[in-house]
N, C-alpha and C positions, 0 to 999 in steps of 0.2 A: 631653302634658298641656296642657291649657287651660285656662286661672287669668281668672276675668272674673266682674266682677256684672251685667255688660251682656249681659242673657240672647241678646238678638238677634243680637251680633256674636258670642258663644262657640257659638250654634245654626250659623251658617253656617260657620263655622270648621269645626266636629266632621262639618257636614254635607258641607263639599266634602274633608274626611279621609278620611270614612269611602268616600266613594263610589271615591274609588284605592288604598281597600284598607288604611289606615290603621288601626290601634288607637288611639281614644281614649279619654284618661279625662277627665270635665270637672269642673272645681272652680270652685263663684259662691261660695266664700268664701276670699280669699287666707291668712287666717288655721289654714284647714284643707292649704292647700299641702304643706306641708314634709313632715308625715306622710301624706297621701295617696302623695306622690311616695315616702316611704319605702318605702311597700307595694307599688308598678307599677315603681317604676324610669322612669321615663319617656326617650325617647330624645332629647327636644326637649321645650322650654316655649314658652308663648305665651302670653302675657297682655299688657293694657295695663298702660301705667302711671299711668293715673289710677283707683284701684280706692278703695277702703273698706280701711282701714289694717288692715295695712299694704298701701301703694303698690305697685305698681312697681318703682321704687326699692326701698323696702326690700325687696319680695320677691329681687331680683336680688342682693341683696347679702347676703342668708338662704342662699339660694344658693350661693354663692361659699364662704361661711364653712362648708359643712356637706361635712363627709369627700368624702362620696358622690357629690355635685353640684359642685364644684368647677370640674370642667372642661365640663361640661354645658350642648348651644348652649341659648342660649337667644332666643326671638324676639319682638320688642317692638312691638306693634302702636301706632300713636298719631297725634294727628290732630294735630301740631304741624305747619309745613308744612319742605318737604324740608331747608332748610337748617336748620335748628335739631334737625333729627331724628337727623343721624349724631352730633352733637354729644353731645345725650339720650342716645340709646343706650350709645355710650361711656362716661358719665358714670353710668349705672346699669348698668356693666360686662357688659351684653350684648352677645352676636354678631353679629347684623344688627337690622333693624328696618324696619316697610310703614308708610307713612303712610296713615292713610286718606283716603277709601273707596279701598279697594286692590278688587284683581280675583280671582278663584279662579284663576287662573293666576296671579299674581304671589305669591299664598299659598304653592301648588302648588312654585313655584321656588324660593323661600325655606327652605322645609319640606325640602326633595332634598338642597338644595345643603349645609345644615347638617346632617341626618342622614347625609350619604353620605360628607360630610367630616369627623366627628367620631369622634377618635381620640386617648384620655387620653394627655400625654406621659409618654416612657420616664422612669423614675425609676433611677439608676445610681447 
């Protein structure tokens, strides 16, 4: 899923997805997030964190709090530069994060690396 009101950067997003074969579903209102994602399930999110409220931040942390999506990567696109971005990320309890302008390969790697390694822990 693709959470963004920045029509241009959620088009390239969905556009270098789709072309390796990706399902996406794209949402330009964060506010409609939670419930979209109810209906797809989504495997990974992406969205920035500077959006039309809620944020980023708060979508990350919507997130977090909701049964379903708990353990769910998520990917934080953002144009803060690299040192202040692992920081951000962490702090709006997402998984990785690209700074921009990132590359369709660096998309591409980020997107793999968290879908192929994501796996809800054991609950005993």
């Amino acid at each position: 899923m693709v959470v963004g009101n920045d029509e241009g950067q959620s088009s390239f997003i969905a556009a270098v997805l789709k072309k390796e074969g990706y399902e996406v579903v794209l949402v330009s209102d964060s506010r409609q997030a939670i419930a979209r994602a109810e209906s797809t399930n989504p495997d990974v999110f992406i969205f920035d964190l500077e959006m039309e409220p809620p944020d980023g931040f708060q979508l990350c942390r919507m997130l977090r709090a909701h049964r379903s999506f708990r353990y769910a990567p998520i990917l934080i696109v953002t144009a803060l530069d690299p040192t202040d971005s692992k920081i951000v990320a962490i702090g709006a309890e997402a998984n990785d994060y690209l700074v921009k302008p990132f590359s369709a390969k660096s998309l591409l790697f980020k997107v793999r690396d968290l879908s192929q390694g994501f796996s809800e822990p054991e609950i005993s």
